[in-house]
Backbone as ProteinMPNN parsed JSONL, in Angstrom:
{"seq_chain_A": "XXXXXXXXXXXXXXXXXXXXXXXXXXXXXXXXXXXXXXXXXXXXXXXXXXXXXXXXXXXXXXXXXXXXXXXXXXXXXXXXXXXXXXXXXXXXXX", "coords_chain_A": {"N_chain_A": [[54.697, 36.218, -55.355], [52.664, 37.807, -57.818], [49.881, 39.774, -57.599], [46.777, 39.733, -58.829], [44.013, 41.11, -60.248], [40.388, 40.426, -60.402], [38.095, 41.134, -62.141], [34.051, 41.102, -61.032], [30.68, 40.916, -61.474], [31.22, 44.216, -61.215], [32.928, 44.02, -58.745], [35.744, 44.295, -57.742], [37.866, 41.244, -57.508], [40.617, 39.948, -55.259], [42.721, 37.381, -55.635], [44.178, 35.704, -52.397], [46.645, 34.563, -51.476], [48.749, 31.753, -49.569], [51.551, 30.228, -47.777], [50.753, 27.18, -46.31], [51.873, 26.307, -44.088], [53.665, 28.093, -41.762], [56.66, 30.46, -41.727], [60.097, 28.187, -40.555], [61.49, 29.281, -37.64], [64.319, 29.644, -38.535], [64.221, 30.469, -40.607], [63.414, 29.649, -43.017], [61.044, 28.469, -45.61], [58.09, 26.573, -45.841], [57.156, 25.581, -49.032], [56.075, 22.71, -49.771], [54.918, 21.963, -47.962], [51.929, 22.647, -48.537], [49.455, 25.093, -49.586], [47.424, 28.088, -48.329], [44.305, 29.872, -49.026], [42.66, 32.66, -49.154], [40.407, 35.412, -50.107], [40.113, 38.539, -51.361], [37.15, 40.856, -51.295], [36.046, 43.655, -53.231], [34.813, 47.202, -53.542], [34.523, 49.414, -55.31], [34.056, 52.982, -55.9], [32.188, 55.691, -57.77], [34.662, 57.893, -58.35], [36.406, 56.154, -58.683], [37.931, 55.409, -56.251], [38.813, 53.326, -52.956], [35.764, 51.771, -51.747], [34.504, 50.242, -49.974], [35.697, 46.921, -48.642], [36.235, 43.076, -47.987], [37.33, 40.352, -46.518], [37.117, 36.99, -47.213], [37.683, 33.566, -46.006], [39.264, 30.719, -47.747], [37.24, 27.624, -47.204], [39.043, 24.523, -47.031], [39.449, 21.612, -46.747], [42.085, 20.551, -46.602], [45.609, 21.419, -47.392], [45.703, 23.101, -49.919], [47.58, 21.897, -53.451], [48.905, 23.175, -55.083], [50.383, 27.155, -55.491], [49.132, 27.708, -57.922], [46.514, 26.42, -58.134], [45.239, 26.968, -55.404], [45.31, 29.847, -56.031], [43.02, 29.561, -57.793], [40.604, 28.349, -56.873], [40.46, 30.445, -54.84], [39.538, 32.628, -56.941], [37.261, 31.247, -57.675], [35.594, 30.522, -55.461], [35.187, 33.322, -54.836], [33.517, 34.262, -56.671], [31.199, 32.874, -56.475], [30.499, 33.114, -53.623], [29.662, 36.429, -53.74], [27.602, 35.443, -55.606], [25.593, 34.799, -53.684], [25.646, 31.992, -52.986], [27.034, 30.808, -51.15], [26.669, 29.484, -48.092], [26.178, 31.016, -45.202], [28.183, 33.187, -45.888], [28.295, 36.743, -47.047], [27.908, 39.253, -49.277], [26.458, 41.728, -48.435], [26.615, 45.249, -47.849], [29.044, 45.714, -48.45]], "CA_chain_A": [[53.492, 36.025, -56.115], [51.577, 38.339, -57.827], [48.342, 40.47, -56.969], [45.622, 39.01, -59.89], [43.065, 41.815, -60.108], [39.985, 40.026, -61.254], [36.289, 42.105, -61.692], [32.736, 39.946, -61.182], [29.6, 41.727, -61.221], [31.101, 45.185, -60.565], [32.896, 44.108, -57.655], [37.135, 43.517, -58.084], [38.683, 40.018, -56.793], [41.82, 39.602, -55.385], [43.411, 36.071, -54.302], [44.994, 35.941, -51.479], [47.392, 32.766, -51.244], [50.066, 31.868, -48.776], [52.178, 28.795, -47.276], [50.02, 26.126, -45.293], [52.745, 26.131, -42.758], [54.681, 29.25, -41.431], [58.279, 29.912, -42.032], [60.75, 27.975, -39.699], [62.655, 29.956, -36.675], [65.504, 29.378, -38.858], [63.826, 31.784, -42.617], [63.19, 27.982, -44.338], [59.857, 28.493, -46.277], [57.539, 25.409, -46.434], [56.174, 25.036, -49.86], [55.663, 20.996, -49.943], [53.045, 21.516, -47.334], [51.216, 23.364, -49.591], [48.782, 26.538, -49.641], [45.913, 28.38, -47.921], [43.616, 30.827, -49.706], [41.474, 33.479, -48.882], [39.773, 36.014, -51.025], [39.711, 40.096, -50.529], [36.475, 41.304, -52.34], [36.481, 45.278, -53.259], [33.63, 47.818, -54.207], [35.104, 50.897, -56.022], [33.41, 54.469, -55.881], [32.812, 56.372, -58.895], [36.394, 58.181, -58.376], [37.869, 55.279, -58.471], [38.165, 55.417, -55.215], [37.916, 51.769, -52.856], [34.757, 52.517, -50.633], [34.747, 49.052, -49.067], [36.025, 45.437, -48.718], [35.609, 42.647, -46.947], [38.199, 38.756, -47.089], [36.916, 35.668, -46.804], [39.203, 32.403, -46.095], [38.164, 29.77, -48.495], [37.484, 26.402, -46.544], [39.006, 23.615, -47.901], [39.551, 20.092, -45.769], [43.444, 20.01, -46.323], [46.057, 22.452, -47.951], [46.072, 23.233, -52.033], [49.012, 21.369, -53.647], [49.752, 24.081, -55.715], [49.747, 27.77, -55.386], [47.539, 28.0, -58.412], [45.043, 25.471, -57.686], [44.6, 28.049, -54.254], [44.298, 31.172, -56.819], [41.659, 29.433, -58.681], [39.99, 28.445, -55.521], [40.049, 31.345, -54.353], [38.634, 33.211, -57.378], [35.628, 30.23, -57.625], [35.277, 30.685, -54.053], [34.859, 34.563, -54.537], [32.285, 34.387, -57.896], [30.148, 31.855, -55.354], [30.045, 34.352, -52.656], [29.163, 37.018, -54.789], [26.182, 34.758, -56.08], [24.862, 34.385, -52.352], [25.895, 30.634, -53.174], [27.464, 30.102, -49.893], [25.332, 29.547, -46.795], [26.624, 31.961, -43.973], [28.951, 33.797, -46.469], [27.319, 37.706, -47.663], [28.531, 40.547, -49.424], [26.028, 42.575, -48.241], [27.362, 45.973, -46.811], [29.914, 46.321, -49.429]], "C_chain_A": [[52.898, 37.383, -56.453], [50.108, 39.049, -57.824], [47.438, 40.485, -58.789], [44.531, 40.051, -59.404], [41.876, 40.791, -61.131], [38.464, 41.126, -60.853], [35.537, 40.795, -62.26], [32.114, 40.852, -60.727], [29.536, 42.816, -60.796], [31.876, 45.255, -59.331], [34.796, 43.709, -58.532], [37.282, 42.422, -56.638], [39.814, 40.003, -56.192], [42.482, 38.078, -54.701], [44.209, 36.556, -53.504], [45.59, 34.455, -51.275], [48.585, 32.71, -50.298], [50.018, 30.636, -47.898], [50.911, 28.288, -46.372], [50.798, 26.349, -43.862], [53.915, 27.427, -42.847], [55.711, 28.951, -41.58], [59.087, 29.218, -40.779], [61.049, 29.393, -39.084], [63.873, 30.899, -37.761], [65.422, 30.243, -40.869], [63.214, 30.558, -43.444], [61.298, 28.289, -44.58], [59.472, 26.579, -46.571], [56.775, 25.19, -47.776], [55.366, 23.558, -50.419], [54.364, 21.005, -49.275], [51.784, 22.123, -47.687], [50.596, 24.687, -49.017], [47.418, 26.537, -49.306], [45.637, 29.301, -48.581], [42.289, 31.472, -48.852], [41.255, 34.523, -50.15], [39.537, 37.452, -50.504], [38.708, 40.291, -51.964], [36.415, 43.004, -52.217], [35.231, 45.681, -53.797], [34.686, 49.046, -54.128], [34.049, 51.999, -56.047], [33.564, 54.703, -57.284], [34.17, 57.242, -59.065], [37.093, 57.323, -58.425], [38.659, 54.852, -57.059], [38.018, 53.962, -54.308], [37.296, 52.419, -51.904], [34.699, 51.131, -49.71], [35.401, 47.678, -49.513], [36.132, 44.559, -47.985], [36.927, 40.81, -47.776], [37.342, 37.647, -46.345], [37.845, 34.373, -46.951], [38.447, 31.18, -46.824], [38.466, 27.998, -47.875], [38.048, 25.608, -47.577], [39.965, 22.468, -46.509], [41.293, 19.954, -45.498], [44.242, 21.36, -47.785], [45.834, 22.131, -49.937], [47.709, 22.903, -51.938], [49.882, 21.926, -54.256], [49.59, 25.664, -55.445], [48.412, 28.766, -56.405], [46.74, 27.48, -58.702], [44.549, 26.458, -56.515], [43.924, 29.354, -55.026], [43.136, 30.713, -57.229], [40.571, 29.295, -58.264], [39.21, 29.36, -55.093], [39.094, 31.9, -55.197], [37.071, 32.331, -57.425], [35.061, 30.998, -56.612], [34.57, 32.286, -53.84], [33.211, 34.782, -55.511], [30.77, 33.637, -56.914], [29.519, 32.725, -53.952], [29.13, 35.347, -52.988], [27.992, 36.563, -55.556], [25.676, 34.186, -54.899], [24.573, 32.571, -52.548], [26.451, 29.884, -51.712], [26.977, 30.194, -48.515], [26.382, 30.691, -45.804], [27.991, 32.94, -44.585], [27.99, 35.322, -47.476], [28.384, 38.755, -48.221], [27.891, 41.763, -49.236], [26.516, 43.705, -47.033], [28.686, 46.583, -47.699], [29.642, 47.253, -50.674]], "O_chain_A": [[52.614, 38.129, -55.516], [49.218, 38.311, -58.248], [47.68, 41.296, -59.682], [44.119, 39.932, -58.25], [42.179, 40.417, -62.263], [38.021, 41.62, -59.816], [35.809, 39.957, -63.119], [32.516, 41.601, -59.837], [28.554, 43.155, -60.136], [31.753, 46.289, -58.675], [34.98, 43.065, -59.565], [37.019, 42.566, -55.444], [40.516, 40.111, -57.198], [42.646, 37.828, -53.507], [44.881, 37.575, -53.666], [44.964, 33.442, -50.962], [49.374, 33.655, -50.291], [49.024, 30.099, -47.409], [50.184, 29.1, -45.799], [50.262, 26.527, -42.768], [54.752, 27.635, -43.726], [56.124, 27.793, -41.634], [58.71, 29.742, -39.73], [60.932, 30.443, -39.715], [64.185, 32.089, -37.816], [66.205, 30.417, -41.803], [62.573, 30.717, -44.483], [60.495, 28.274, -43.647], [60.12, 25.701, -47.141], [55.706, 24.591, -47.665], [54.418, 23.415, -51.192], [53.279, 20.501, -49.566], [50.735, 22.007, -47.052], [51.145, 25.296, -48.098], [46.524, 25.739, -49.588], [46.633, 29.906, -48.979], [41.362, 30.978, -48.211], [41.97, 34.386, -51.143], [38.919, 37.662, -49.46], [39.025, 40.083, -53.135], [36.728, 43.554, -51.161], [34.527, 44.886, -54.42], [35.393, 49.456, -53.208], [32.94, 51.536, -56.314], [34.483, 54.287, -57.99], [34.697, 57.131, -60.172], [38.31, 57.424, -58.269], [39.675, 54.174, -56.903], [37.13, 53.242, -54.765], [37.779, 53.345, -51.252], [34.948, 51.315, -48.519], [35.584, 47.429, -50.704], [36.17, 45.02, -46.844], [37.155, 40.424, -48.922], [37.032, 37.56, -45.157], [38.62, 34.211, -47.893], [37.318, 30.772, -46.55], [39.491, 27.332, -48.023], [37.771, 25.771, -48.765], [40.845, 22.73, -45.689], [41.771, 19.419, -44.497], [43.655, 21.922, -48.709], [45.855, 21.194, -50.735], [48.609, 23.219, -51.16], [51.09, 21.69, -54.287], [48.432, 25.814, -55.056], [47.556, 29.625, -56.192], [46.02, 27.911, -59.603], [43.375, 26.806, -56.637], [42.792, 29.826, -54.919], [42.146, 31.424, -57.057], [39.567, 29.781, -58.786], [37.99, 29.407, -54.934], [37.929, 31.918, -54.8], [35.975, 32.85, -57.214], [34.249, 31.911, -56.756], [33.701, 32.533, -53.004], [32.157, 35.283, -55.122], [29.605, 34.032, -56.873], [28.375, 32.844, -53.511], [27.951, 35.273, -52.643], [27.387, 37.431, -56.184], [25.28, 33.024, -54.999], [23.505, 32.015, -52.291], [26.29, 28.718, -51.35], [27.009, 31.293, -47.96], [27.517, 30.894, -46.234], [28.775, 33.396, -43.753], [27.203, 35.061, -48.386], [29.468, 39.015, -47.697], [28.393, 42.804, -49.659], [26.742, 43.453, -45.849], [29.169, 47.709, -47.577], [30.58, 47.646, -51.367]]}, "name": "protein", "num_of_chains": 1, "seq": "XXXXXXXXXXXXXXXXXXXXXXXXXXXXXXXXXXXXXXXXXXXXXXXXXXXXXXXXXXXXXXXXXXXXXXXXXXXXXXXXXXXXXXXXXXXXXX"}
């Protein structure tokens, strides 16, 4: 999968997506049991530089069926943060 740079309010996004269920013993990747998501948010320096960041794992009751229903998730999940939309979730500090 790809690394999806997205910018909101100054701040870059990145999903973070990956299997519901670890690989077997045996290398066998589960993708049927679908996908978890979290979210790395970034604050850039004027150099360009990253000065901080901070991931949040985005709840959700039972795995995503696809892995880009999780990206999209995730980015919602990050724009919502980022709008002090989510009770006990801050980006303050970044």
């Amino acid at each position: 999968m790809s690394n999806t740079i997205r910018s909101y309010r100054g701040l870059e996004i990145y999903p973070l997506v990956y299997p519901h269920q670890p690989r077997s013993p045996d290398g066998a990747r589960h993708y049927d049991a679908g996908f978890d998501a979290a979210v790395r948010i970034c604050r850039r320096g004027t150099d360009d530089t990253l000065t901080s960041s901070r991931v949040f794992r985005v709840p959700s009751r039972s795995p995503f069926g696809a892995a880009g229903d999780a990206r999209i998730a995730s980015a919602n999940y990050a724009e919502r943060v980022i709008d002090g939309m989510v009770a006990g979730q801050s980006i303050a500090g970044l």
